[in-house]
Phi, psi and omega in degrees: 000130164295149171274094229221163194313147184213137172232140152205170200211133187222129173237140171250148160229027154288139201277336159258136213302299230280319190291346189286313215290315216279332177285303176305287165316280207314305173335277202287328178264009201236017045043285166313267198065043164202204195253143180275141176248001188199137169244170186206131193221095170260131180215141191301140200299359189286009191223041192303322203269313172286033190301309185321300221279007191289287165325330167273352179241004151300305203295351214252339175240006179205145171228146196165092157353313192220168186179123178215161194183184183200172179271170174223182158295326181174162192234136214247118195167188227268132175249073205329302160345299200230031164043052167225151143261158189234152192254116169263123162244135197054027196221167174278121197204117160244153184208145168254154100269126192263151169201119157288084203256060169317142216053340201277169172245152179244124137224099126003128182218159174226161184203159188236151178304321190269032189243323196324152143280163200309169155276003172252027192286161153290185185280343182309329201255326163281347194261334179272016178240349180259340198038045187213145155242141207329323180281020176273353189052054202284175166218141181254146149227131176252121182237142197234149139335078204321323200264008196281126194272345185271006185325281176329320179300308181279354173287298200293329189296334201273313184281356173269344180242001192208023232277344184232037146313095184263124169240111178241144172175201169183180217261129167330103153322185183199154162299110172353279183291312197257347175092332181297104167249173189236177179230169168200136217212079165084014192046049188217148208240060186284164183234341205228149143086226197210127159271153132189195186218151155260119214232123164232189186093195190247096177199148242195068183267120213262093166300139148209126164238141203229084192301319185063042177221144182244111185318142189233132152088196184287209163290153147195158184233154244257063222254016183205119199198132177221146193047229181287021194234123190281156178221306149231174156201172186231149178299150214290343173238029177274164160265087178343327165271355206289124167235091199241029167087329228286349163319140140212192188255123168348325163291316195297310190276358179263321172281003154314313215255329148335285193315304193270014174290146150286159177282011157290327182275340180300289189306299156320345136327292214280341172237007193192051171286115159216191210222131162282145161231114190310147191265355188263151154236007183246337180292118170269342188251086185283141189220169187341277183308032177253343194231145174248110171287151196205146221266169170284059191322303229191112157241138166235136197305308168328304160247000165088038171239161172249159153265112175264167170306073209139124155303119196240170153198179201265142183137326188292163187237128216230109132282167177267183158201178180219143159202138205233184188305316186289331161251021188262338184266353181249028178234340195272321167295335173274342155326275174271041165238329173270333119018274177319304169312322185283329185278131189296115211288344172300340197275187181269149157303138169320151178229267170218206193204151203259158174211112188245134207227146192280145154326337168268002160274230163072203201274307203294355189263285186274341165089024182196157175275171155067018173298290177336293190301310163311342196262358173271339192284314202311333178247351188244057192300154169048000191276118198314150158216160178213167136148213184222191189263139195227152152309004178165106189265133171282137191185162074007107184232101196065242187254030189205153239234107185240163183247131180251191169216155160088359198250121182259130196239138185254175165211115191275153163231140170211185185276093161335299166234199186227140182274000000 
């Protein structure tokens, strides 16, 4: 008989901390029905003042080498009960995960703002502060510190020193009223910076990132543009040199795109507009997932330029794009309908999955829970899943590892082989 990757997941929603932790555990190892070598502990900001006491009542209840985890917005997991998962918003909510990674190597890390290396540093310099090395091939999950200001900064260093690399996570919920949020390492109760754990070996961590915006009107290409701020473009298959007028100002070309909206998106304009921006320069047929979406800050009417979320510079190719509930639950289906289509039946099956979902989804998005998580079961049966709703998510858009908003990011896992 094989030994072969196993996940399981258990979510409590009990109001007391000590019956959620006693539930979860018994749940969740008695699930597993193997040895846990790695956890995952998301727990609701509704329970910000018993953050201290979470780590002494695992242990009292797990034995498990390694372990990382973080508080949320609200929390994603497993419902033992009615063999669903489920999404808790706003409520008191623990979800475990356990996972049995035979071959895998576990290394767990914790970083500080003040750790990072310099961005002209070599790769050399992030690979001694994460301590795995680059020919280990690792895939990270990273859980961060909302206020932590270096995130991007460990986003670039980490694709910069890792490059062939899957990094998936997301930014800690926090309490409404006091701002506290938490980290957990290693059953140690952290306030700052960035966990994450690295997974090498014979393991396979699989992204979807699902932005949930659809493109409106043509192309365009960036031909005048410094920092966040667009000044022109010309449509994507014009000659950027040309000077026959065919330049405009981004506004001039957002009222282009305008014109030819039915009014139901004319009205959803007005409120859930934002700009792609493509991550290919060589791909000529650009298709959804191909643009990292980023929000639309500002126009000024005067000279017609805009300000976006995102560094721009000119040569890049830019859409608008809009997005509401219906297209946010149809990009996450097309998604994981190529996904599926795509896995190889030689190969191991997904064993589960982490799912960091924005604050800005949710109930509050589609106007019913459990939309993400149910459009994952649907192609991915029974297969555990966890996490939470986050300040900001991590995820892969082409060959490079960005922080989004509004964005549900999956991080799929499986065995690269079966022993």
């Amino acid at each position: 008989m094989t030994d072969s990757m196993k996940w399981a997941s258990a979510l409590s929603q009990k109001p007391s901390l000590e019956a959620a932790v006693k539930e979860v555990a018994e749940q969740a190892q008695r699930s597993l029905q193997a040895t846990a070598d790695l956890a995952f502990v998301f727990i609701s900001s509704s329970f910000t003042s018993e953050f201290p006491r979470l780590m002494p009542l695992l242990k009292e209840y797990l034995s498990v080498p390694y372990l990382i985890g973080c508080s949320g917005g609200g929390i994603i997991g497993q419902d033992v009960e009615i063999d669903e998962v489920q999404e808790v918003e706003d409520e008191p909510a623990l979800c475990l995960t356990l996972a049995h990674l035979p071959g895998v190597n576990i290394h767990p890390f914790h970083t500080r703002e003040d750790d990072l290396p310099d961005l002209d540093s070599p790769p050399d310099a992030w690979v001694e502060l994460i301590g795995v090395r680059p020919e280990e091939n690792p895939q990270f999950i990273l859980l961060a510190d909302p206020f932590t200001a270096g995130i991007n900064d460990l986003l670039q260093g980490l694709d910069f020193a890792y490059p062939g690399s899957v990094k998936v996570g997301g930014l800690a919920g926090s309490d409404a009223s006091s701002g506290n949020s938490s980290l957990f390492c290693n059953f140690e109760h952290l306030r700052e910076g960035v966990v994450g754990v690295a997974l090498s070996g014979n393991v396979v961590l699989e992204a979807i990132v699902a932005q949930g915006c659809r493109p409106i009107g043509q192309t365009y290409r960036v031909v005048d543009g410094e920092r966040n701020i667009v000044m022109k473009v010309v449509p994507q298959d014009a000659n950027p040199f040309a000077s026959d007028g065919t330049a405009l100002t981004p506004l001039e070309a957002l009222q282009e795109v305008y014109q030819d909206l039915s009014d139901e998106d004319r009205e959803l304009a007005q409120h859930s507009l934002f700009v792609g921006v493509a991550q290919s320069e060589f791909k000529q047929s650009l298709e959804q997932g191909d643009f990292l979406i980023r929000n639309l800050l500002g126009v000024d009417p005067k000279v017609g330029a805009i300000a976006i979320g995102d560094r721009v510079r000119a040569g890049q190719r830019i859409q608008f794009h809009l997005r509401d509930a219906e297209t946010s639950s149809n990009d996450l289906d097309a998604l994981l309908e190529k996904y599926v289509m795509n896995l190889d039946p030689n190969q191991a099956s997904p064993s589960g999955a982490l799912m960091f979902s924005c604050l800005g989804r949710g109930e509050g998005l589609y106007g019913e829970p459990n939309i993400d998580s149910q459009l994952l079961h649907q192609y991915l049966k029974r297969i555990p899943v966890s996490g939470f709703f986050c300040n900001g998510e991590i995820g892969p858009v082409g060959n490079t590892t960005f922080l989004h908003g509004y964005t549900s990011v999956f991080g799929i896992c499986r065995a690269s082989h079966e022993d």
